[in-house]
C-alpha positions, -999 to +999 in steps of 0.1 A: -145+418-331-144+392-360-159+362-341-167+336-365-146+354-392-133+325-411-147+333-442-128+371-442-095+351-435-103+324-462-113+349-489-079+372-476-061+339-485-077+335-516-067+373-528-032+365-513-031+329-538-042+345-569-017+379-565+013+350-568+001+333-598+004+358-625-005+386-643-040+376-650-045+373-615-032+401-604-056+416-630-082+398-610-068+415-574-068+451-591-108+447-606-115+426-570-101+459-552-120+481-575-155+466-572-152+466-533-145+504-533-166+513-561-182+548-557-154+552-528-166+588-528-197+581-510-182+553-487-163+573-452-174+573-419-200+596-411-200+627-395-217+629-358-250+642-355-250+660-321-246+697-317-210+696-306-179+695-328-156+667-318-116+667-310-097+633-302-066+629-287-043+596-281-034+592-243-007+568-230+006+567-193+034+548-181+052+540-215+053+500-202+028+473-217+012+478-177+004+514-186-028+525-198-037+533-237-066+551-250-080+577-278-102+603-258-128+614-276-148+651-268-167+682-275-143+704-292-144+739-301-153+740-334-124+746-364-125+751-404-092+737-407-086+711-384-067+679-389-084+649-394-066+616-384-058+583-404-089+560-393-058+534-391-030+553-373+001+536-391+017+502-404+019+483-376-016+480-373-019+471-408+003+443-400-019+434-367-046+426-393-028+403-413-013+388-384-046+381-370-064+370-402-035+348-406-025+363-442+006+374-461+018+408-439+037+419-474+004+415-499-025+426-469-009+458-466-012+468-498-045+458-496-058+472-464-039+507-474-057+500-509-091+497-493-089+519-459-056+535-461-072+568-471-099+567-446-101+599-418-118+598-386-140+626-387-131+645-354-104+677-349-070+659-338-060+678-309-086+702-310-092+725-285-115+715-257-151+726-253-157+742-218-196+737-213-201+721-175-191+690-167-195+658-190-206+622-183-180+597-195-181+563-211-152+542-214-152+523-248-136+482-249-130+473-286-136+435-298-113+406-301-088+418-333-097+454-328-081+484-321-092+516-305-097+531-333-122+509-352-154+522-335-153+562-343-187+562-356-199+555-323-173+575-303-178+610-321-214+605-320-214+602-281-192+628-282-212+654-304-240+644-280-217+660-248-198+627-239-166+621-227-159+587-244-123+570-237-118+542-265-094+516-248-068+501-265-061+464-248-028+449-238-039+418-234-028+400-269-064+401-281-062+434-301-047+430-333-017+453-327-012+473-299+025+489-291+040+502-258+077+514-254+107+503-233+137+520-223+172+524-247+199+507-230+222+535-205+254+546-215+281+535-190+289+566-172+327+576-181+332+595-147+318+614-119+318+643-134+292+626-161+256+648-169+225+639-147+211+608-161+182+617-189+145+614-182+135+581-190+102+590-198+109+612-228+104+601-264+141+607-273+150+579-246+119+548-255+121+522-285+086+515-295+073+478-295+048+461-308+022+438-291+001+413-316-022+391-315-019+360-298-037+329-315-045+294-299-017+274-293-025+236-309-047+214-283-047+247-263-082+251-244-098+285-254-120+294-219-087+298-194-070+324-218-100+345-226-110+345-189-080+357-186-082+383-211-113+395-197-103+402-166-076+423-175-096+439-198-120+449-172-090+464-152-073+481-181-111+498-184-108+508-149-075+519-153-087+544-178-114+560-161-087+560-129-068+580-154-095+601-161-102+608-125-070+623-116-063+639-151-105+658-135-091+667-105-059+681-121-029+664-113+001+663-138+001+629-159+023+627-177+014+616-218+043+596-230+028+602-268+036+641-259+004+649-281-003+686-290-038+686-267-041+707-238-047+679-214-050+707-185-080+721-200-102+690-189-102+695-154-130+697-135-148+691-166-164+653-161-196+643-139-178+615-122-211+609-109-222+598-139-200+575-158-209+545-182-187+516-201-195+501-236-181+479-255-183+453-287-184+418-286-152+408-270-159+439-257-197+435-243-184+410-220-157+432-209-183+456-198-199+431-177-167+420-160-161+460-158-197+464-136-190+435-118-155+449-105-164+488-101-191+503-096-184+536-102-197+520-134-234+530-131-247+513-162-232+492-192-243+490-231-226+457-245-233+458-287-234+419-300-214+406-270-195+378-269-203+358-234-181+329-233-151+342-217-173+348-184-172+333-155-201+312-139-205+335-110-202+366-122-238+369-131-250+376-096-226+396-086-238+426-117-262+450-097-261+479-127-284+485-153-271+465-190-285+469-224-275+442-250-277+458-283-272+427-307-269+416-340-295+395-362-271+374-378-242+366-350-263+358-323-268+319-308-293+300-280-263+294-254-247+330-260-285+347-254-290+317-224-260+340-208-273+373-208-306+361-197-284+349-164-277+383-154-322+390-158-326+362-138-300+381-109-315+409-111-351+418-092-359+450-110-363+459-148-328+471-155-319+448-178-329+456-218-321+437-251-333+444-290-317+430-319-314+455-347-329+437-381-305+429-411-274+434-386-240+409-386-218+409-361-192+441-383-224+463-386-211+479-351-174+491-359-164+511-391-157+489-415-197+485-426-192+519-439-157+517-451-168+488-484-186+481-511-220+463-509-203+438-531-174+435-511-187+443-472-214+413-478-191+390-492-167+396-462-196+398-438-188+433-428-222+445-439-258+431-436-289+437-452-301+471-437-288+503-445-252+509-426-261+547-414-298+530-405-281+507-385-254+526-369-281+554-355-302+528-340-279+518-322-264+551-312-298+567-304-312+535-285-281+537-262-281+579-254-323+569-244-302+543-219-279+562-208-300+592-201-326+573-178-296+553-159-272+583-154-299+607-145-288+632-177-310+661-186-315+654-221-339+649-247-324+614-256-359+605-241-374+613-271-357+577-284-376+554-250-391+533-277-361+520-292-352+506-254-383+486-260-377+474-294-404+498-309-395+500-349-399+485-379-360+480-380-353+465-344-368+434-326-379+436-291-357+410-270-340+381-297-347+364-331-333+334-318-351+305-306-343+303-273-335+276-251-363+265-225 
C-alpha cells in the first residue's frame, strides 16, 4: 500500500519532533491537524452507487495465525437504523500504522484517531442478507501496510452492484497490524471427577494477539521475503474463497469473532462459476500469483500493482484474463516491463491496462477521501483529479471487466470504453516511457 512512502513517514516524524518541543509547537500540531481536516464535514467515504444496500461482516476461522481473516462484504436488506462500523476497527491497528511508518505509537494515535478516528464505513454491520439468486464473488488482497479495511469504497461499491466481495486480511507480516488468538493456559485438573474440558474455540477461552509489521532486517535482501509473502498471500486468497465454498454449500464453520450475522443465510447464494480476485499494489501482484495457482479464479483486476515480489516464471503460467488499472504518478519502465510479460504469454486479447490521469499510488484505498487537499497532497494520499472522479473510474472500468470475463448479465457494458482507455480522464495503456 504505501510503496515509496517515505515522505508520509518523514513528515509523521516531523509532527512527532515539533509535539516534544513546546507549546508553540504543539500550537503548530493542533492548526497542522486542523488544516488537513478542514471542512471535515464534506470529507467521508462515499456511499455506493449500485442499487443494493450493503451489510459487512468480519469472518475468522481457526482462531490461529494459519486461519483465515476476512471482512465480507454484500447486498443487504436495506435498514434506517443500521450500525455503521469504525473505518479503523480499534487501537491496535492504529498502532500497526505507527509501527509501520516507523513513528511514535503514543503521539500517532492521537493523530490518526484525530484525523480518521471518526470515520464509518458506509455499509449495515451485520445486516441482514439480501436473497436475490446467486452472486459472483471477488476476493479483495489489500497492499503492503494495509488492512482489510482500508479499501471500502471499492468493496461496497462491488457490493451495491450484486458482488460478493471478501476483503482479506494477510498474515504474512506485511499488513500493518493484523491479530489472531491463541489458547489460555488449562487448569490442572484437581480429580476425576473434574467438568469436561471447555471448548477451546470459544471467546471466553482465546487471548488475542497481535501480528505487525515486519520491516527489513539491516543488509537483509528484500526479493526472498516478499516472494515469500506473495505466495502466501496468494494461498490465504484461496483460502478465503475455500471458505466461501463450504460456508455456499452449507456446512457449519465455525466464526471465532462470534459476529451477530446470520452466516446460514448465504448458502447457496454465490455463482461459484463466476468468481474474480482484486487487489492493490502489494495486492495486484497477489492476484497474479492467485491466477497462477487457482483457477477457479476466472479473471483478475490488479489496481497500481506492485510486480517485484514475482517470480520469473510465473508469467507463462497466467492463462486468465488481467486488467492493470494503474496510477499516473507511481508507475516505472521495469514495473510496466513486468506486466507486459504476462501480454507477451498470452495469444489472445485478454490482457487490458489504462492509467487513470492525476492518480498517486493512495488514490485507490480510502484515505484520498478521508484528508484535506492541503494535507492528502502533502502526504501523497491524493493527486490532482477529483478523489470521487477517480475512485468511479476505476470501479466502473472494472464491473465493464468483469462482466465480459465472468459472463454476468449486466449493463456494466455500458462502461466497454473505459476498458480501452476512452476518456478525457484515463490514458489508454501507460504514461511512461517504456523500455524497448
Amino acid at each position: 500500500m504505501y510503496a515509496n512512502g517515505g515522505l508520509i513517514q518523514l513528515l509523521a516524524k516531523k509532527i512527532y519532533q515539533w509535539s516534544r518541543t513546546g507549546s508553540d509547537q504543539r500550537c503548530t500540531l493542533s492548526l497542522f491537524a486542523a488544516m488537513g481536516n478542514s471542512c471535515s464535514n464534506n470529507l467521508g467515504i462515499p456511499p455506493a452507487k449500485g442499487p443494493n444496500a450493503v451489510g459487512c461482516s468480519d469472518f475468522m476461522m481457526d482462531h490461529t495465525v494459519e486461519g483465515t481473516f476476512f471482512r465480507l462484504y454484500y447486498p443487504c436488506v436495506e435498514s434506517d437504523n443500521a450500525e455503521k462500523p469504525d473505518w479503523i476497527p480499534c487501537k491496535g491497528y492504529f498502532y500497526g500504522l505507527a509501527d509501520f511508518m516507523k513513528i511514535n505509537r503514543g503521539l500517532s494515535e492521537k493523530i490518526f484517531n484525530y484525523l480518521f478516528g471518526s470515520f464509518k464505513i458506509p455499509a449495515a454491520l451485520n445486516g441482514s442478507y439480501k436473497q436475490n439468486g446467486k452472486y459472483p464473488v471477488v476476493i479483495f488482497s489489500h497492499g503492503l501496510g494495509a488492512f482489510r479495511t482500508l479499501y471500502s469504497a471499492i468493496c461496497t461499491e462491488l457490493a451495491s452492484q450484486g458482488f460478493i466481495v471478501a476483503s482479506v486480511e494477510h498474515r504474512d507480516e506485511s499488513a500493518s497490524a493484523t491479530y489472531f488468538y491463541h489458547q489460555k493456559p488449562q487448569e490442572p485438573e484437581k480429580d476425576e471427577a473434574s467438568p469436561p474440558k471447555p471448548n477451546p474455540e470459544a471467546p471466553e477461552n482465546l487471548v488475542e494477539e497481535w501480528m505487525y509489521y515486519r520491516s527489513l532486517k539491516p543488509g537483509e535482501s528484500e526479493f526472498p521475503l516478499r516472494n515469500k509473502q506473495v505466495k502466501q498471500r496468494a494461498d490465504e486468497c484461496i483460502k478465503a474463497l475455500d471458505t466461501l465454498i463450504q460456508i455456499n454449500s452449507g456446512k457449519n464453520m465455525e466464526n471465532v469473532l462470534q459476529t451477530e450475522f446470520d452466516w446460514t443465510t448465504l448458502v447457496n447464494s454465490m455463482d461459484l462459476c463466476r468468481i474474480a480476485v482484486m487487489g492493490h499494489s502489494f495486492g495486484g501482484a497477489t492476484v497474479v500469483e492467485a491466477l497462477c495457482k487457482d483457477v477457479n479464479f476466472k479473471c483478475g483486476i490488479a489496481l497500481d500493482a506492485w510486480m517485484f515480489p514475482l517470480d520469473e516464471e510465473i508469467y507463462v503460467r497466467v492463462k486468465q484474463p488481467i486488467f492493470f488499472i494503474n496510477s499516473e504518478k507511481f508507475q516505472w519502465a521495469g514495473n510496466i516491463s513486468r506486466m507486459r510479460k504476462l501480454d507477451s504469454s498470452s495469444t489472445s486479447m485478454q490482457r487490458k491496462m489504462i492509467t487513470i490521469k492525476g492518480t498517486v499510488h493512495q488514490s485507490f484505498p480510502d484515505f484520498t477521501f478521508l484528508t484535506g487537499n492541503w494535507i492528502g497532497k502533502i502526504l501523497n494520499l491524493k493527486g490532482e483529479i477529483d478523489p470521487q472522479v477517480g475512485i468511479d473510474l476505476c470501479n466502473r472500468a472494472s464491473l465493464a471487466f468483469l462482466q465480459r470475463h465472468l459472463g454476468l448479465d449486466k449493463d456494466f457494458n455500458q462502461w466497454d470504453h473505459l476498458i480501452e482507455g476512452k476518456d478525457h480522464n484515463l490514458i489508454p495503456g501507460t504514461n511512461v516511457t517504456e523500455i524497448s
